[in-house]
TIVEX-514989 format. One record per residue (C-alpha): residue in one letter; chain; x negated, y negated, z negated. Coordinates in nm, 2 decimals. Each point is the difference from the previous one (the first is absolute). Example, Ala and Ser with C-alpha at 12.3 -4.5 7.8 and 13.67 -1.06 7.14 Angstrom:
<A A <-1.23 0.45 -0.78>> <S A <-0.14 -0.34 0.07>> 
END
This chain:
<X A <-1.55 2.71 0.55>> <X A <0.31 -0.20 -0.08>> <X A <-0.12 -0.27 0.26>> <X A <-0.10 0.24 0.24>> <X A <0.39 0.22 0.02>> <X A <0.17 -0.32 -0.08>> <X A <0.22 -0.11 0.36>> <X A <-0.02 -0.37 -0.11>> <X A <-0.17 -0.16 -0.27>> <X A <0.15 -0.34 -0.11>> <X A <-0.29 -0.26 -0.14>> <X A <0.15 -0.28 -0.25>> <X A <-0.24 -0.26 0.16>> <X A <-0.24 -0.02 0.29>> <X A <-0.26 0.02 -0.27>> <X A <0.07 0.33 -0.10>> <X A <0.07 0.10 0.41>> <X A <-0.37 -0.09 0.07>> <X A <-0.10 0.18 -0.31>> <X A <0.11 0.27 0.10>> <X A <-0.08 -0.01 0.36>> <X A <-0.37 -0.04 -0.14>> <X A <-0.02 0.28 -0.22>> <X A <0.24 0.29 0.20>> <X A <0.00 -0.12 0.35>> <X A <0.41 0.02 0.02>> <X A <0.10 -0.33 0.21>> <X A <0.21 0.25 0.24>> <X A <0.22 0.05 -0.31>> <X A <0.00 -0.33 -0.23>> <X A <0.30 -0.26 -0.02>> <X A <-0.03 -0.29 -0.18>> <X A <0.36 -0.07 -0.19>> <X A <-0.08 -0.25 -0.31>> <X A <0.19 0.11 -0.36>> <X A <0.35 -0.14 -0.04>> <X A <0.05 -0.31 -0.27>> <X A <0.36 0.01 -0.18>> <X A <0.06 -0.36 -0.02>> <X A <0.32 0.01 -0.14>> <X A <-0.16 0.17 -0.33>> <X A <-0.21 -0.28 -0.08>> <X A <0.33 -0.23 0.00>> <X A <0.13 -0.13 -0.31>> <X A <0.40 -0.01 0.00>> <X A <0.06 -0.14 -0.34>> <X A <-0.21 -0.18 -0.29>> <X A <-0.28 0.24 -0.13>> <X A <0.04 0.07 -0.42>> <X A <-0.32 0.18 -0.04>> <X A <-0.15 -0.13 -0.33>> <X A <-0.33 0.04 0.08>> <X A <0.03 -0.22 0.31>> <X A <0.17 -0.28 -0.17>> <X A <-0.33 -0.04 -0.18>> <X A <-0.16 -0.15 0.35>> <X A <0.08 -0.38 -0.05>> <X A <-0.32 -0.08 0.19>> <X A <-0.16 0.04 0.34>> <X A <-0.14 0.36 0.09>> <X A <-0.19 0.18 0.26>> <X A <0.16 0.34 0.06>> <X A <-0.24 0.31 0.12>> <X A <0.17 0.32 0.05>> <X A <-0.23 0.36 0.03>> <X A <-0.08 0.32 -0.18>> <X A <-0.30 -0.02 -0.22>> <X A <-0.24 0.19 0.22>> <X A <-0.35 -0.12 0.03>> <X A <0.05 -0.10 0.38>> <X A <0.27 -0.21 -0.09>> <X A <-0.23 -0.23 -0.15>> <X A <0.18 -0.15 -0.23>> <X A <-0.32 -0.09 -0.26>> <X A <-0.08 -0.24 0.25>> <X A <0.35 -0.19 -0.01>> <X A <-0.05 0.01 -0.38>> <X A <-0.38 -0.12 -0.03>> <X A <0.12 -0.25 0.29>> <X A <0.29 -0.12 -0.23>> <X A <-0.19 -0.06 -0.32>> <X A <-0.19 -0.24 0.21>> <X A <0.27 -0.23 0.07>> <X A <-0.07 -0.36 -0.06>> <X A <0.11 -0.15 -0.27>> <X A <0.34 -0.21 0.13>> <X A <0.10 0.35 0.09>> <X A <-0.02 0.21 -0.30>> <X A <0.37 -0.01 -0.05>> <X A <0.05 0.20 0.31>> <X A <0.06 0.37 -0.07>> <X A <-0.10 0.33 0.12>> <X A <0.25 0.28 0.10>> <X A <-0.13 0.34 0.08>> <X A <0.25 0.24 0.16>> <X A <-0.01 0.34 -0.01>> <X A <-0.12 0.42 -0.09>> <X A <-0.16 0.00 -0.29>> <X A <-0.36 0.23 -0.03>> <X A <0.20 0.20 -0.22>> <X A <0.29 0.06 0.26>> <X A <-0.21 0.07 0.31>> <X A <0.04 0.34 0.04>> <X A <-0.26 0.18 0.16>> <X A <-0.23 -0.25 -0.09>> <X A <-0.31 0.00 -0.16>> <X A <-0.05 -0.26 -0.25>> <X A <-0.32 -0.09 0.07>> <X A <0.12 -0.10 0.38>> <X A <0.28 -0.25 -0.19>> <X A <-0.12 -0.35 -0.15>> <X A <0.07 -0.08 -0.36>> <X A <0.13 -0.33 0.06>> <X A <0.20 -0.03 -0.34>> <X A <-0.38 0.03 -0.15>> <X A <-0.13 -0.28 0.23>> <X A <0.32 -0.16 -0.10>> <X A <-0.13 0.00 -0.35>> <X A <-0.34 -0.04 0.01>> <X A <0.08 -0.30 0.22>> <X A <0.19 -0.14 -0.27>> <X A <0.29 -0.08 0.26>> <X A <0.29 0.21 -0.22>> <X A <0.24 -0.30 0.03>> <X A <-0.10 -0.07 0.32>> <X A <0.04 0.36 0.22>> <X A <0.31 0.19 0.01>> <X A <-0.04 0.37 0.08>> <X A <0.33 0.15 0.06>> <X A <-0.06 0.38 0.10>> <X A <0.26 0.14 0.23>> <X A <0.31 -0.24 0.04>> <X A <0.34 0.08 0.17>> <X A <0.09 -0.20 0.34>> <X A <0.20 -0.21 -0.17>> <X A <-0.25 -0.18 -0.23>> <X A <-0.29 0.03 0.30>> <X A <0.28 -0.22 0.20>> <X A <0.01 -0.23 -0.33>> <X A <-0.40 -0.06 0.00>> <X A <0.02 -0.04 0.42>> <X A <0.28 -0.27 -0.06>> <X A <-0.19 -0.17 -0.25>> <X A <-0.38 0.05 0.05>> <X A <-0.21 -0.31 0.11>> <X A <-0.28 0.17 0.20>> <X A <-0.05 0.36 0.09>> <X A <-0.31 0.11 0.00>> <X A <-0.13 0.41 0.12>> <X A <-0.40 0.02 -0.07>> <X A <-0.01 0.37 0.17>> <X A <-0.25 0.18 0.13>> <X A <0.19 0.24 0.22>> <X A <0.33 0.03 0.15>> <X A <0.14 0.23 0.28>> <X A <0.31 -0.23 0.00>> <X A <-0.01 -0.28 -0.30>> <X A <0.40 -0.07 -0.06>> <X A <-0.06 -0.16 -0.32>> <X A <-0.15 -0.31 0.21>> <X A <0.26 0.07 0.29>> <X A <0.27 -0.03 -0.30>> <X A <-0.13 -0.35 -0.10>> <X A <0.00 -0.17 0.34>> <X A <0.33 0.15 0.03>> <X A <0.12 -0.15 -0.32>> <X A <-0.11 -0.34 0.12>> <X A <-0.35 0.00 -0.25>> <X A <-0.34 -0.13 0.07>> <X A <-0.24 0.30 0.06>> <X A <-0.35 0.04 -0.10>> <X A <-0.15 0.35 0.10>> <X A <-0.34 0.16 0.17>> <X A <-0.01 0.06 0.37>> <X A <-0.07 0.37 -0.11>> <X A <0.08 0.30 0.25>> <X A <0.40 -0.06 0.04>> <X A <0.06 -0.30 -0.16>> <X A <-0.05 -0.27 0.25>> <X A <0.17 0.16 0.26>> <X A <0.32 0.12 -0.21>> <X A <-0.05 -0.38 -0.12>> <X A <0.00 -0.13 0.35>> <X A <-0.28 -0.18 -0.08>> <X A <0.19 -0.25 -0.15>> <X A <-0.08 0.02 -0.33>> <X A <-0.27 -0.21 -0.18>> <X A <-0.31 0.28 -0.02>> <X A <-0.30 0.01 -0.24>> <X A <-0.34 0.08 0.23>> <X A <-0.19 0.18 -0.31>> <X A <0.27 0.23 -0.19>> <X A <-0.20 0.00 -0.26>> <X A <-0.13 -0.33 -0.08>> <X A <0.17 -0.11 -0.34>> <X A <-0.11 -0.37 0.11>> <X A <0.16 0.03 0.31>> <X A <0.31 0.12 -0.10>> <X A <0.04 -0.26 -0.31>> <X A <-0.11 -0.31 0.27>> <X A <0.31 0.13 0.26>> <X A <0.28 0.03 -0.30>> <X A <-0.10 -0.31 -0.11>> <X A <0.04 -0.17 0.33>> <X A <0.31 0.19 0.03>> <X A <0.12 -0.06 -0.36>> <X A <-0.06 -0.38 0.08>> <X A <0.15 -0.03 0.35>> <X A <0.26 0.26 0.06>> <X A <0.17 -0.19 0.21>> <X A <-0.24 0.06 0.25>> <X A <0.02 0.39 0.01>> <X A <0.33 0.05 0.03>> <X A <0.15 0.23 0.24>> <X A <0.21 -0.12 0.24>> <X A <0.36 0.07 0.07>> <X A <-0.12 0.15 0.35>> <X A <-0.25 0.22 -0.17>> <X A <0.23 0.11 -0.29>> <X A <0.24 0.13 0.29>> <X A <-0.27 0.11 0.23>> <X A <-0.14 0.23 -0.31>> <X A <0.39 0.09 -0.10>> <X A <0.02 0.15 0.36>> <X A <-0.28 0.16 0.05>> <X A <0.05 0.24 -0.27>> <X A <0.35 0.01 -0.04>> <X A <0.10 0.36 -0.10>> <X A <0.25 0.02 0.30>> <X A <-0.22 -0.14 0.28>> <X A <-0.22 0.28 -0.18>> <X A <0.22 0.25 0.02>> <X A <0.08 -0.03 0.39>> <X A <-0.39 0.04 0.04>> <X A <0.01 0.36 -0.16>> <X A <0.33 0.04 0.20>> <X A <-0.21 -0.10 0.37>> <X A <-0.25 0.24 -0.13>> <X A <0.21 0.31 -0.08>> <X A <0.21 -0.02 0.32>> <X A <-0.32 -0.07 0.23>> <X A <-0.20 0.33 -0.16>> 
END
């Protein structure tokens, strides 16, 4: 019904425009305008004297996402613990809404990761951090050595837009919105959930980062693109054209 009296309906990706085309036959009335990214958030303007980031003295991989099952975040995990050996020094920093914090939520749609954590036996290995502020998210963007976002569905994905943005080497799934919010420049898993396949890419990325850089051109190609002023004049077009 919403869809249906709505003048305009704005899609976040040309994922979501097709799904929706598919399942309520609105083209006539759907603009694509991607979600604004607030770069300037994720800078850091002075030295960071968070205590419990001081404690990361050694390489990590970053992955940031809520802790619902799509997210897919046991696989990351499982995937880690797998590591070879030359790499078990490299850590594991999980990002974000806790099960208990999802509100809304039922629990038995949220992964216990702090219990896979555990029976895992990677405790001083994996750092699960909850909600942060953007302060100490721009800390662990700064300093992360890979990023790495195992989901399973996206209708935008601006944890991994984030990354290349930040300059990081990306590991994700070409799931729904991802590649295209990615521009298909990330590095992509072809099973999202193959632990094997997921430990064999991080350690080829872990061992030659180098290699997956982004480059300066992409950084500022992905800056612009989602820029919250170029955004903005997109939702201005809109509003004076309906």
């Amino acid at each position: 019904i919403t869809l249906t009296n709505a003048d305009i309906v704005v899609a976040i990706s040309q994922f979501v425009k097709i799904d929706i085309q598919n399942k309520y036959k609105l083209s006539h009335k759907i603009t694509m305008i991607y979600n604004p990214i607030a770069w300037d958030r994720l800078e850091i303007d002075k030295p960071s004297n968070f205590e419990d980031l001081n404690k990361f003295n050694q390489p990590f991989i970053l992955s940031v996402a809520n802790h619902y099952q799509h997210k897919n975040l046991a696989t990351l995990v499982k995937a880690f613990s797998k590591l070879p050996e030359h790499l078990r020094e490299i850590k594991l920093v999980l990002v974000g809404q806790l099960p208990d914090s999802l509100l809304g939520m039922r629990r038995d749609r949220c992964d216990d990761i702090r219990q896979l954590v555990k029976d895992l036996g990677l405790e001083s290995r994996v750092y699960i951090t909850g909600y942060i502020s953007d302060r100490e998210l721009a800390w662990y963007y700064h300093h992360a050595y890979l990023f790495a976002f195992p989901s399973l569905f996206e209708g935008f994905g601006m944890p991994p837009v984030e990354a290349m943005g930040m300059g990081l080497p990306v590991l994700t799934t070409r799931c729904t919105a991802i590649p295209e919010v990615t521009m298909q420049r990330a590095v992509y898993v072809e099973n999202p959930l193959d632990v094997d396949e997921w430990r064999d890419r991080l350690t080829d990325m872990l061992n030659h980062r180098d290699q997956y850089l982004p480059d300066q051109l992409l950084i500022q190609t992905i800056r612009q693109t989602y820029d919250p002023v170029a955004i903005a004049k997109k939702y201005v077009d809109l509003f004076r054209s309906t």
